[in-house]
C-alpha angles and dihedrals in degrees: 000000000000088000095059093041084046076197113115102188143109098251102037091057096048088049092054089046094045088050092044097031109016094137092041108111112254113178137008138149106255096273094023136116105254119224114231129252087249093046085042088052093051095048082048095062100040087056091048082053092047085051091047085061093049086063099256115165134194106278090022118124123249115194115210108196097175138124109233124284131128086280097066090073101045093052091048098040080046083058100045109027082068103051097263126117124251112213099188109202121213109246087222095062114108122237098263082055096057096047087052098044092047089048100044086052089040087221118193097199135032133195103204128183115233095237083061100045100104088065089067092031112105109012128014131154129293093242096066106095097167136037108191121189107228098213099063101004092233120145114265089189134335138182086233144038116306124253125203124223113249116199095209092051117121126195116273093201119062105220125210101201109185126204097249087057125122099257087166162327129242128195118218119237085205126183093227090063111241112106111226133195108231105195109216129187133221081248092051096045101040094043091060091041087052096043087044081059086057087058100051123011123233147173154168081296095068132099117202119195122209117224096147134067116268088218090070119086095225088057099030093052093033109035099025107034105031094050085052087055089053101037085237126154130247122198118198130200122241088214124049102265109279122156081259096061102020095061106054093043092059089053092056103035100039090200124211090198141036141147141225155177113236088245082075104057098033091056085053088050095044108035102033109019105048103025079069102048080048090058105087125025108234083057092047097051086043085048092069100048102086095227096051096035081056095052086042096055092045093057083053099047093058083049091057099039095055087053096052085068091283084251107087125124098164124029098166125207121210142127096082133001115292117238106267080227091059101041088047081059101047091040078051099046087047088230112167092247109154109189112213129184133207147114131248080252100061091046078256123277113092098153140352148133133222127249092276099055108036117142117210119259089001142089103224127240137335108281110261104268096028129100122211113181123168111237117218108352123206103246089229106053102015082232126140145114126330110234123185136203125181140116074261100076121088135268086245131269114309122265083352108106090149094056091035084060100058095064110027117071122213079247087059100241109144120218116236114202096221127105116220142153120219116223125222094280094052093263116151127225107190103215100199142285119317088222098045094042116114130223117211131216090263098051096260119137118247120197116200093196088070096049091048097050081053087044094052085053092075127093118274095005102129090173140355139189127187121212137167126248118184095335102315137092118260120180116208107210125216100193125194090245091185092068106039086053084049100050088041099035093131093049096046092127085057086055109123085039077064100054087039097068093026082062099054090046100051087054093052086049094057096043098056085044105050126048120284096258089049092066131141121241102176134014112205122195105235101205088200148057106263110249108265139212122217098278096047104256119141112261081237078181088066080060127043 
């Protein structure tokens, strides 16, 4: 479709899906009646018109603080379908984050959901001249006189967006602490929408749910831009995706699509899956021979995908690298799981594969159109750095040449960050992270990422994170608590005893099961959950 268009922008796309696709069904809360393309199109309009009046201009910031709901894409496509940049802020954020993140992008305007309205509430920055609340569109305040929204309103100016144009900026949630603005284009954006499309078909039949925040690349490109491309629709959650929420709305929405981050699926294979195969001992001692634990994990995977709705065909994993245990079960289950792998700065997809093609352990090849090279190898391993070059990857971060500058070359390769080896058919392992990555007293390189995905195998472990402290390995626990005071509810004044011994063996268990220079010195009980960012990756700066 975008080739014919040879038009990669926002508008352009919704235009042609509104003209292929106008009565297709677009966005909905799970339950909820959806609102159609055409009838999207025309609330889009009539809030480029409302911004017209706030005074918005082509090349302004507009800030979008919101869960997700229907009302999330008509408030970003109003923005930059108009010229103007959308800077979508992680709910999650706190309210210091937020200043800093509307004042940094010296936004005019924000949309901001009710639930999140006491993080603007009180001080915000100068630059700020309109609060706008995203259920209804009316003004919250204004230094001027307010505007309502008409919903017949349609745009005075008659805006020209190219693809090379600011659509928005994105600031990271990154585990190393420092928030970043990535400036992405309509072309950046739309080409890796489009090439994601290459991957996995899709069309007008298909049901997204929404389990991410749209203000996240990986879900804004993925689960907002693609299904536009295929005049497919997406259904939200008015309540952040507990079991509570989530299962009933996979039972009404039967959805074709999701995505995920691997923390999700994990927590269903962990907490619910093997528990129940350790349960009694005949199953347990079958679990552990390969052909039985295969027939066993089969049998489970029709159980979970029945209750994903029993209509997925994609249920896409991203965000951080999925634990080998848990990918051995889904390959086994023959569950439809696709692994894909990017960066906020590359709008996200570098590289993937669809259900169908998924190499274990790996994330596939490199996306059509982009090119992944590793930049000096070591001549032992073949191991090095994952660089990335494409019409995919971002302007640079806003008002930061000089950081700009340290990852992207003259040449325009970006440096990942990540470290990764490429097997004979082009399929990329990513390794771990550049700035996590250990270096042991002989030289060797130790990724922590690897320990900790062996250390969340054993039993009652819920998160790790391996750090070093004076030149040895400490692992600091998370443990599932609620079932270990479950199992040992008759001993709980012997609790500490418990942890004590679980501890060591833990520790005895990591150390037969990783290479000699990867060993453990120290296991250390970590009483609570690990500070997360939105797509569930341990905050590894809180803690080093």
């Amino acid at each position: 479709m975008l080739e014919e268009l040879n038009k990669y922008t926002f508008p352009a796309i919704f235009s042609e899906t509104v003209r292929k696709h106008g009565n297709s069904m677009a966005y909905s809360f799970a339950g909820e009646e959806p609102i159609s393309y055409a009838d999207a199109a025309r609330k889009i309009q009539a809030l480029s018109a409302f911004l017209e009046k706030t005074g918005i201009n082509p090349g302004d910031r507009v800030a979008i603080l919101s869960t997700n709901m229907p009302h999330w894409p008509i408030a970003y496509f109003s923005i930059t379908f108009m010229g103007a940049v959308a800077v979508p802020v992680l709910p999650d954020f706190s309210g210091t984050e937020v200043f800093n993140v509307l004042e940094h992008s010296e936004a005019k305007a924000v949309f901001v959901s009710s639930g999140l309205l006491s993080k603007i509430e009180g001080t915000r920055p100068e630059t700020i001249k309109t609060g706008i609340q995203i259920e209804d569109f009316s003004v919250i305040f204004s230094d001027k006189e307010p505007v309502k929204f008409d919903a017949e309103a349609v745009p005075a100016g008659n805006y020209e967006v190219k693809e090379d144009d600011l659509a928005s900026i994105i600031y990271t949630s990154g585990t190393t602490g420092r928030s970043k603005g990535v400036m992405l284009t309509h072309k950046n954006i739309s080409f890796n929408a489009q090439r994601g499309k290459m991957i996995q078909d899709i069309d007008e039949n298909d049901r997204f749910l929404s389990v991410l925040p749209l203000s996240h690349t990986y879900e804004n490109t993925l689960g907002l831009i693609l299904p536009l491309i295929g005049g497919s629709c997406v259904y939200y959650l008015r309540k952040p995706p507990t079991p509570p929420v989530l299962l009933p709305a996979l039972e009404i929405v039967k959805p074709t699509m999701m995505l995920t981050v691997p923390l999700i699926i994990e927590k269903v294979y962990f907490n619910k899956i093997l528990p129940a195969f350790r349960e009694k001992a005949v199953l347990r001692f079958l679990y552990k021979i390969p052909l039985f634990r295969k027939k066993l994990n089969a049998v489970a995977g029709k159980k979970i995908y029945k209750t994903f709705g029993g209509n997925l065909k994609f249920f896409g994993i991203g965000g951080s690298k999925l634990n080998r245990t848990v990918e051995r079960f889904l390959r086994e289950a023959k569950f439809p799981y696709a692994i894909g792998y990017g960066l906020t700065e590359t709008a996200p997809l570098l590289a993937g594969a669809n259900p169908g093609e998924t190499v274990f352990d790996s994330t596939g090849p490199a996306i059509n159109g982009i090119e992944l090279k590793i930049n000096n190898p070591d001549k032992k391993t073949g191991e090095g750095e994952i660089w990335a070059k494409g019409p995919n990857v971002m302007k640079g971060y806003y008002k930061e040449p000089g950081l700009t500058a340290e990852v992207l070359t003259p040449d325009g390769w970006l440096k990942t960050g990540d470290l990764g080896i490429f097997d004979d058919n082009n399929n990329l392992f990513i390794k771990g992270r550049l700035k996590n990555m250990i270096v042991g007293a002989s030289g060797e390189n130790i990724y922590p990422e690897e320990i900790e995905s062996v250390i969340n195998n054993f039993q009652y472990v819920s998160e790790s994170l391996v750090i070093e402290q004076k030149g040895k390995l400490v692992a600091l626990v998370h443990l599932n608590m609620e079932e270990l005071e479950k199992k040992y509810q008759h001993m709980k004044d012997d609790m500490e005893k418990i942890y004590e011994e679980l501890l060591d063996e833990l520790k005895e268990y990591v150390n037969t099961n990783v290479n000699k220079f990867s060993q453990i010195n120290k296991v250390v009980l970590h009483p609570v959950p690990f500070q997360k960012t939105a797509t569930l990756k341990i905050k590894r700066f809180l803690y080093t």
